[in-house]
C-alpha positions as CSV (number, residue, x, y, z in Angstrom):
1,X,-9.6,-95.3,156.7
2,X,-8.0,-96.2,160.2
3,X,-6.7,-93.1,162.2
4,X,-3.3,-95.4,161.7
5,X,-3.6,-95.2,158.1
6,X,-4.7,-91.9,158.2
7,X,-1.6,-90.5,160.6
8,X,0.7,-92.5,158.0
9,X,-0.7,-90.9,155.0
10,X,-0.9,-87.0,157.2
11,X,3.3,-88.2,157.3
12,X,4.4,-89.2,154.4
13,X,2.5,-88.3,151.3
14,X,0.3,-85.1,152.5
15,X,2.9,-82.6,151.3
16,X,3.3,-84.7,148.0
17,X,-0.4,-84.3,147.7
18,X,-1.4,-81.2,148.7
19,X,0.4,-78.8,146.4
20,X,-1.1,-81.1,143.2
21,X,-4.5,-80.6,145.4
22,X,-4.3,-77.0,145.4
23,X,-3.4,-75.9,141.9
24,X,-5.9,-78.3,140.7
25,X,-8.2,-76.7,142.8
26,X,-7.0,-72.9,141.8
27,X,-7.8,-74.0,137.9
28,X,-11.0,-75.7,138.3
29,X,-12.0,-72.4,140.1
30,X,-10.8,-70.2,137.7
31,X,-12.3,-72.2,135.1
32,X,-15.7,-72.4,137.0
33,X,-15.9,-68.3,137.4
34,X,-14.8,-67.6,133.6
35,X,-17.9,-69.9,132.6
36,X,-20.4,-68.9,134.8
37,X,-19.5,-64.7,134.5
38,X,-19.5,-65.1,130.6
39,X,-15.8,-64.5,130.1
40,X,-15.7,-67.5,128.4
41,X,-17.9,-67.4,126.0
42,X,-16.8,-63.8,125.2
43,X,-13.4,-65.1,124.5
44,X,-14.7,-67.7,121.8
45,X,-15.0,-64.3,119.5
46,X,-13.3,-60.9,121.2
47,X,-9.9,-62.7,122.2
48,X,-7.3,-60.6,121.6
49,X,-3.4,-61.3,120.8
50,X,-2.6,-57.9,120.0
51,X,-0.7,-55.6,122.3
52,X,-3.6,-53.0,123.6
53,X,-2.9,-49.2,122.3
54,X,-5.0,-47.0,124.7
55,X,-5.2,-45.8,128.4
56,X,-5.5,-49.2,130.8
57,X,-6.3,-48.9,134.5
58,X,-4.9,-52.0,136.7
59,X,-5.8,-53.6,139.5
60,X,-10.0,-52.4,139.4
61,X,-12.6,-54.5,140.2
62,X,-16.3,-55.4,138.6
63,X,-18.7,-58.1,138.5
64,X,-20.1,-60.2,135.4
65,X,-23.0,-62.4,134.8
66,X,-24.9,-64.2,138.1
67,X,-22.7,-62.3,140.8
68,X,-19.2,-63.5,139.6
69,X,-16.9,-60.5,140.8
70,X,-13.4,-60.1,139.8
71,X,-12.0,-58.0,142.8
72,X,-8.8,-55.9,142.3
73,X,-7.6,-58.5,138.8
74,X,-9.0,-57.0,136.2
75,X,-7.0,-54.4,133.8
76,X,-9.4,-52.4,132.1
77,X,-8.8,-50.3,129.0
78,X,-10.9,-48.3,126.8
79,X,-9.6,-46.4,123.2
80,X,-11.7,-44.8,120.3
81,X,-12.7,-48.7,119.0
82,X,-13.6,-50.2,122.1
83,X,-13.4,-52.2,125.6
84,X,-10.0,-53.9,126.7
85,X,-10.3,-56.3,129.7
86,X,-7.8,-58.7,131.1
87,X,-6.7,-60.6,134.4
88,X,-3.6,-60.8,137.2
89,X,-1.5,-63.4,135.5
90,X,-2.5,-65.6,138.8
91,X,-6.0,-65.8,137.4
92,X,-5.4,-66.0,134.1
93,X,-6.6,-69.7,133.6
94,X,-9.5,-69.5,131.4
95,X,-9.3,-65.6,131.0
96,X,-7.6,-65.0,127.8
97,X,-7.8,-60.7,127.3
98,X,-10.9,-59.4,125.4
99,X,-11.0,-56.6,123.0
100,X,-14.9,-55.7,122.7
101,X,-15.9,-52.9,120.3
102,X,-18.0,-50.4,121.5
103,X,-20.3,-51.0,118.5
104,X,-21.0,-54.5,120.1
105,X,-21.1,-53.0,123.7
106,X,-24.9,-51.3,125.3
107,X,-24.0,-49.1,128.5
108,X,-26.6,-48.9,131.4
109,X,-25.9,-46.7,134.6
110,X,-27.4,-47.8,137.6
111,X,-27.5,-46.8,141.4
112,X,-26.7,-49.1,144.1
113,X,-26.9,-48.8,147.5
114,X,-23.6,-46.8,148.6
115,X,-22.2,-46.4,144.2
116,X,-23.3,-45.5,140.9
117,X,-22.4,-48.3,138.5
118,X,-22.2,-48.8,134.8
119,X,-22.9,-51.8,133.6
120,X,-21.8,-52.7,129.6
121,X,-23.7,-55.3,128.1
122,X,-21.5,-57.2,125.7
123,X,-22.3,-59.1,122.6
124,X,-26.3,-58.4,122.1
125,X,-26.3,-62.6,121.3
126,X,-24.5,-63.6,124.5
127,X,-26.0,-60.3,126.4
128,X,-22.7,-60.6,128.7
129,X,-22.5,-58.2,131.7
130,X,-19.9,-55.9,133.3
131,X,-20.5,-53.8,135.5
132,X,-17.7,-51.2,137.4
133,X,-18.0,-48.0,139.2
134,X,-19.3,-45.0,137.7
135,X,-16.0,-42.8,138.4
136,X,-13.7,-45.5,136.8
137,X,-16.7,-45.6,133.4
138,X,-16.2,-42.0,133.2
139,X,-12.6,-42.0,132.6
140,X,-13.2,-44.9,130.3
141,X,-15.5,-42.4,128.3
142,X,-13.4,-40.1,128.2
143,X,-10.8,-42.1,126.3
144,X,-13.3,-43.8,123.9
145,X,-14.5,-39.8,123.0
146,X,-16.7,-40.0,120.2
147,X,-16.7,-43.9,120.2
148,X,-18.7,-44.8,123.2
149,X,-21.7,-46.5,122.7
150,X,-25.5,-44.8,123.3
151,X,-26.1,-44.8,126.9
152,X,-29.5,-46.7,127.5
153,X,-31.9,-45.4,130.3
């Protein structure tokens, strides 16, 4: 492409382009990080449709399978049955909200470098990870009382 035809595209069809660019850009994204974290295949059998009935925390953070982090999106909500998690409408593409029972959930604490974390392992086929901050898996426990799965050591 000439820097002519280049300057005459830059003037007149860029900011056609661009937005169609961007939001196809945003979804293939979105869809790349639900398939690679695991939300995806979690959502083929813990999607959820029903209005969550428990304690919900908005706006935390945690990271899933092969370093995929969700910083700041995620709602998380825990009851006596299980694991609610869903994500900012923005990054909902591909991210359909989970209900995970805890009877399908293994919880592992860990100790980074600065944090504790817990991590829940989800679906012992799929062996899908989540893993938050201690403080924020206490006050899940908490809610899910006598519920919560078996810590493993």
């Amino acid at each position: 492409m000439s820097p002519e035809n280049l300057k005459y595209f830059m003037d007149h069809y860029f900011i056609v382009v661009f937005p169609f660019f961007f939001v196809g850009s945003w979804f293939l994204v979105a869809a790349a990080v639900s398939s690679v974290g695991g939300w995806y295949a979690l959502s083929n059998r813990y999607r959820t449709r029903i209005a969550f009935d428990g304690a919900k925390w908005k706006m935390q953070s945690g990271q899933m399978r092969r370093f995929m982090s969700y910083n700041k999106v995620l709602t998380l909500g825990a009851n006596g049955e299980g694991l609610y998690l869903a994500c900012m409408f923005l990054f909902r593409f591909m991210h359909p909200p989970l209900f995970v029972p805890w009877r399908e959930i293994k919880v592992r604490r860990s100790k980074g470098l600065f944090f504790e974390y817990v991590t829940f392992i989800m679906d012992a086929e799929l062996a899908i990870p989540l893993k938050v901050r201690a403080g924020l898996a206490g006050l899940m426990r908490n809610e899910a009382g006598a519920g919560w799965p078996v810590e493993e050591i």
